[in-house]
Wavefront OBJ file of the C-alpha trace (Angstrom):
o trace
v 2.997 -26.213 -33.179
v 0.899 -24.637 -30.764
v -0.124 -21.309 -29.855
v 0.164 -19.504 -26.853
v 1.356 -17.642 -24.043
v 4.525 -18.823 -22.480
v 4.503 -20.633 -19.316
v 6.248 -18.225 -17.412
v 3.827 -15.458 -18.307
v 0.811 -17.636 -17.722
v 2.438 -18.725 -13.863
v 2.841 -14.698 -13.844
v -0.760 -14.021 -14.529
v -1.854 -16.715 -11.885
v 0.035 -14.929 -9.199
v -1.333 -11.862 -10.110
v -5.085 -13.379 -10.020
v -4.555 -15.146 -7.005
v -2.543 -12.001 -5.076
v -6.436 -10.084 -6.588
v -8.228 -12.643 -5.221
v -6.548 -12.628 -1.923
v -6.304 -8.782 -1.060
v -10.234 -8.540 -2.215
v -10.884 -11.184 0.220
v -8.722 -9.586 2.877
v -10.290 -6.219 2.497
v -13.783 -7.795 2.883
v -13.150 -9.200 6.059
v -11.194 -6.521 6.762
v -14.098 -4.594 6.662
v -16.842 -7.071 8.368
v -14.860 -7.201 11.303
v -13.638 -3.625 11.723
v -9.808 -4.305 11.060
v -9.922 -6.529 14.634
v -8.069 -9.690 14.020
v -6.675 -8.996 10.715
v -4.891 -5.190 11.213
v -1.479 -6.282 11.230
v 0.989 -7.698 8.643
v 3.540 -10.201 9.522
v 6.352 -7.710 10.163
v 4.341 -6.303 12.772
v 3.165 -3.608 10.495
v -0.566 -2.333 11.168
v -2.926 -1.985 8.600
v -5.064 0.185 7.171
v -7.136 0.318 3.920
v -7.098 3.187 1.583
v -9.175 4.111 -1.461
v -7.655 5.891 -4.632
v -9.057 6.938 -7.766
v -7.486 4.989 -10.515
v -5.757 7.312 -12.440
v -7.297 5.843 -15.869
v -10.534 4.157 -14.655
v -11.154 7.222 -12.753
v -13.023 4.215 -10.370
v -12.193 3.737 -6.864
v -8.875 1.179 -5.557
v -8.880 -0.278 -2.332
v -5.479 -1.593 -1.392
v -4.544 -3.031 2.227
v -1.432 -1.019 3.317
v 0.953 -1.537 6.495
v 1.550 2.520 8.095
v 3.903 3.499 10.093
v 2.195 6.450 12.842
v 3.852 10.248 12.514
v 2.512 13.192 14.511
v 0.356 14.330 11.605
v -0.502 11.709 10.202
v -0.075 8.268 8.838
v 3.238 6.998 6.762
v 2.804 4.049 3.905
v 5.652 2.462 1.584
v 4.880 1.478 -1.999
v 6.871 -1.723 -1.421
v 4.760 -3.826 -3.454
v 5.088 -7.006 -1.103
v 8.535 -6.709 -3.106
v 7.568 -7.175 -6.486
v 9.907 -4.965 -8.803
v 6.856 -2.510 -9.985
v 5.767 0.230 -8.392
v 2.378 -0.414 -6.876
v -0.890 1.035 -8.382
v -2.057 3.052 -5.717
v 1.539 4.760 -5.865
v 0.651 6.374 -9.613
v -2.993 6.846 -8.762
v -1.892 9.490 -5.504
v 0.184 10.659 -8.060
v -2.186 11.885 -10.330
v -4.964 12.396 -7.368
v -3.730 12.733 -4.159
v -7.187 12.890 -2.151
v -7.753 9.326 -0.673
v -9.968 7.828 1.953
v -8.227 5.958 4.789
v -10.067 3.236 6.383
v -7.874 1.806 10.155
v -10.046 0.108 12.282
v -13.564 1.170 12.291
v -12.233 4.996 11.485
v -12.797 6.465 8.644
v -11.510 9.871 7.066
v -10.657 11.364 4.309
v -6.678 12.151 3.392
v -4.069 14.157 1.858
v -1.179 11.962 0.058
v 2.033 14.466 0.166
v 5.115 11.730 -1.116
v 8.211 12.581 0.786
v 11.315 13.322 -0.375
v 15.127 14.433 0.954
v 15.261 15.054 4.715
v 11.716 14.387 5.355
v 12.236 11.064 3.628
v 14.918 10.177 5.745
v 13.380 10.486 9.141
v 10.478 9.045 8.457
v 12.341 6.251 6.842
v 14.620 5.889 9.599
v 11.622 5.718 12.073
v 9.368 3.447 10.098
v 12.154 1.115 9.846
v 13.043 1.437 13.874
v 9.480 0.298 14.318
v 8.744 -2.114 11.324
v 12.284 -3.740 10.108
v 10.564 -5.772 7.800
v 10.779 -2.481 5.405
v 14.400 -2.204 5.436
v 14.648 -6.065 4.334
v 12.236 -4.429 1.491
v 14.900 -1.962 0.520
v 17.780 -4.445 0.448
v 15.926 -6.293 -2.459
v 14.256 -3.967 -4.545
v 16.059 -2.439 -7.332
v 14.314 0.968 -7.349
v 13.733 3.447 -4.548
v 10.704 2.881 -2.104
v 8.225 5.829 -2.190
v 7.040 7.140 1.165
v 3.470 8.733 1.246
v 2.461 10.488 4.214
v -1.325 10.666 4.750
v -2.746 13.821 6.234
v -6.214 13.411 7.641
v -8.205 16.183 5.707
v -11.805 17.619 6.871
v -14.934 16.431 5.090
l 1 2 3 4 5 6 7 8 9 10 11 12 13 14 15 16 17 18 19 20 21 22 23 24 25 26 27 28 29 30 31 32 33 34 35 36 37 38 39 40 41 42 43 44 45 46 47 48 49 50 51 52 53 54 55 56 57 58 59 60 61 62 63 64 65 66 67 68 69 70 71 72 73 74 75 76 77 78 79 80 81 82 83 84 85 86 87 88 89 90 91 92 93 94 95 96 97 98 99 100 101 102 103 104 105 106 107 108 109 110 111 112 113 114 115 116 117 118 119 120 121 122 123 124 125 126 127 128 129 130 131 132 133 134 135 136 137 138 139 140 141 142 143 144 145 146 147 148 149 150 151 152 153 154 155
């Protein structure tokens, strides 16, 4: 008999390589051409990049995020493209909430607050409004969506 991982967890693992491989690749050109041509999702969403500190590596993420605008400041969903897990960058604001935010050629450095009751629901409501894509989000994810809003900090 032989060995081995399953199939369905090595068909998992090559998803997860290639989704690596693709969001590395993004986030280079990304970068090369200032966010022109490549800053917005298919849902309409635009797109920023922001850098965490991994909460165990203590080494910087970059993850490609679509935002929503709010008067101070910029609103992301930990969606996950609508995988079931909570995305990375979620638990790494979590346990460091000081992030750089790359849209476009701007860069500055941000606050992560995560929103919750009220709050949540107005920005919600309004990200949805503008991007529906996130609502279709909601309506097949088992677990709630956080909402991060980033507030553009000095230095």
């Amino acid at each position: 008999m032989i060995s081995g991982p399953r199939p369905a967890s090595i068909g998992l693992r090559l998803r997860q390589a290639t989704m690596q491989w693709g969001e590395a690749t993004y986030i280079r050109l990304y970068r090369r051409l200032n966010g022109r041509w490549v800053n917005k999702w298919s849902g309409g969403a635009p797109v920023i990049l922001i850098t965490t500190t991994g909460r165990r590596s203590g080494e910087p993420r970059t993850v490609a995020l679509g935002h929503g605008r709010a008067d101070d400041g910029l609103v992301v969903a930990g969606t996950n493209g609508g995988l079931e897990s909570i995305p990375g960058w979620v638990w790494n604001l979590r346990s460091d909430p000081r992030c750089l935010v790359e849209a476009g050629a701007d860069r500055f450095s941000a606050l992560a607050e995560f929103l919750e009751g009220e709050r949540y629901a107005t920005r919600w409501a309004r990200l949805v409004a503008d991007y529906p894509v996130y609502e279709k989000a909601r309506g097949i994810l088992p677990r709630p969506i956080p909402l991060v809003l980033l507030n553009p900090t000095e230095g």
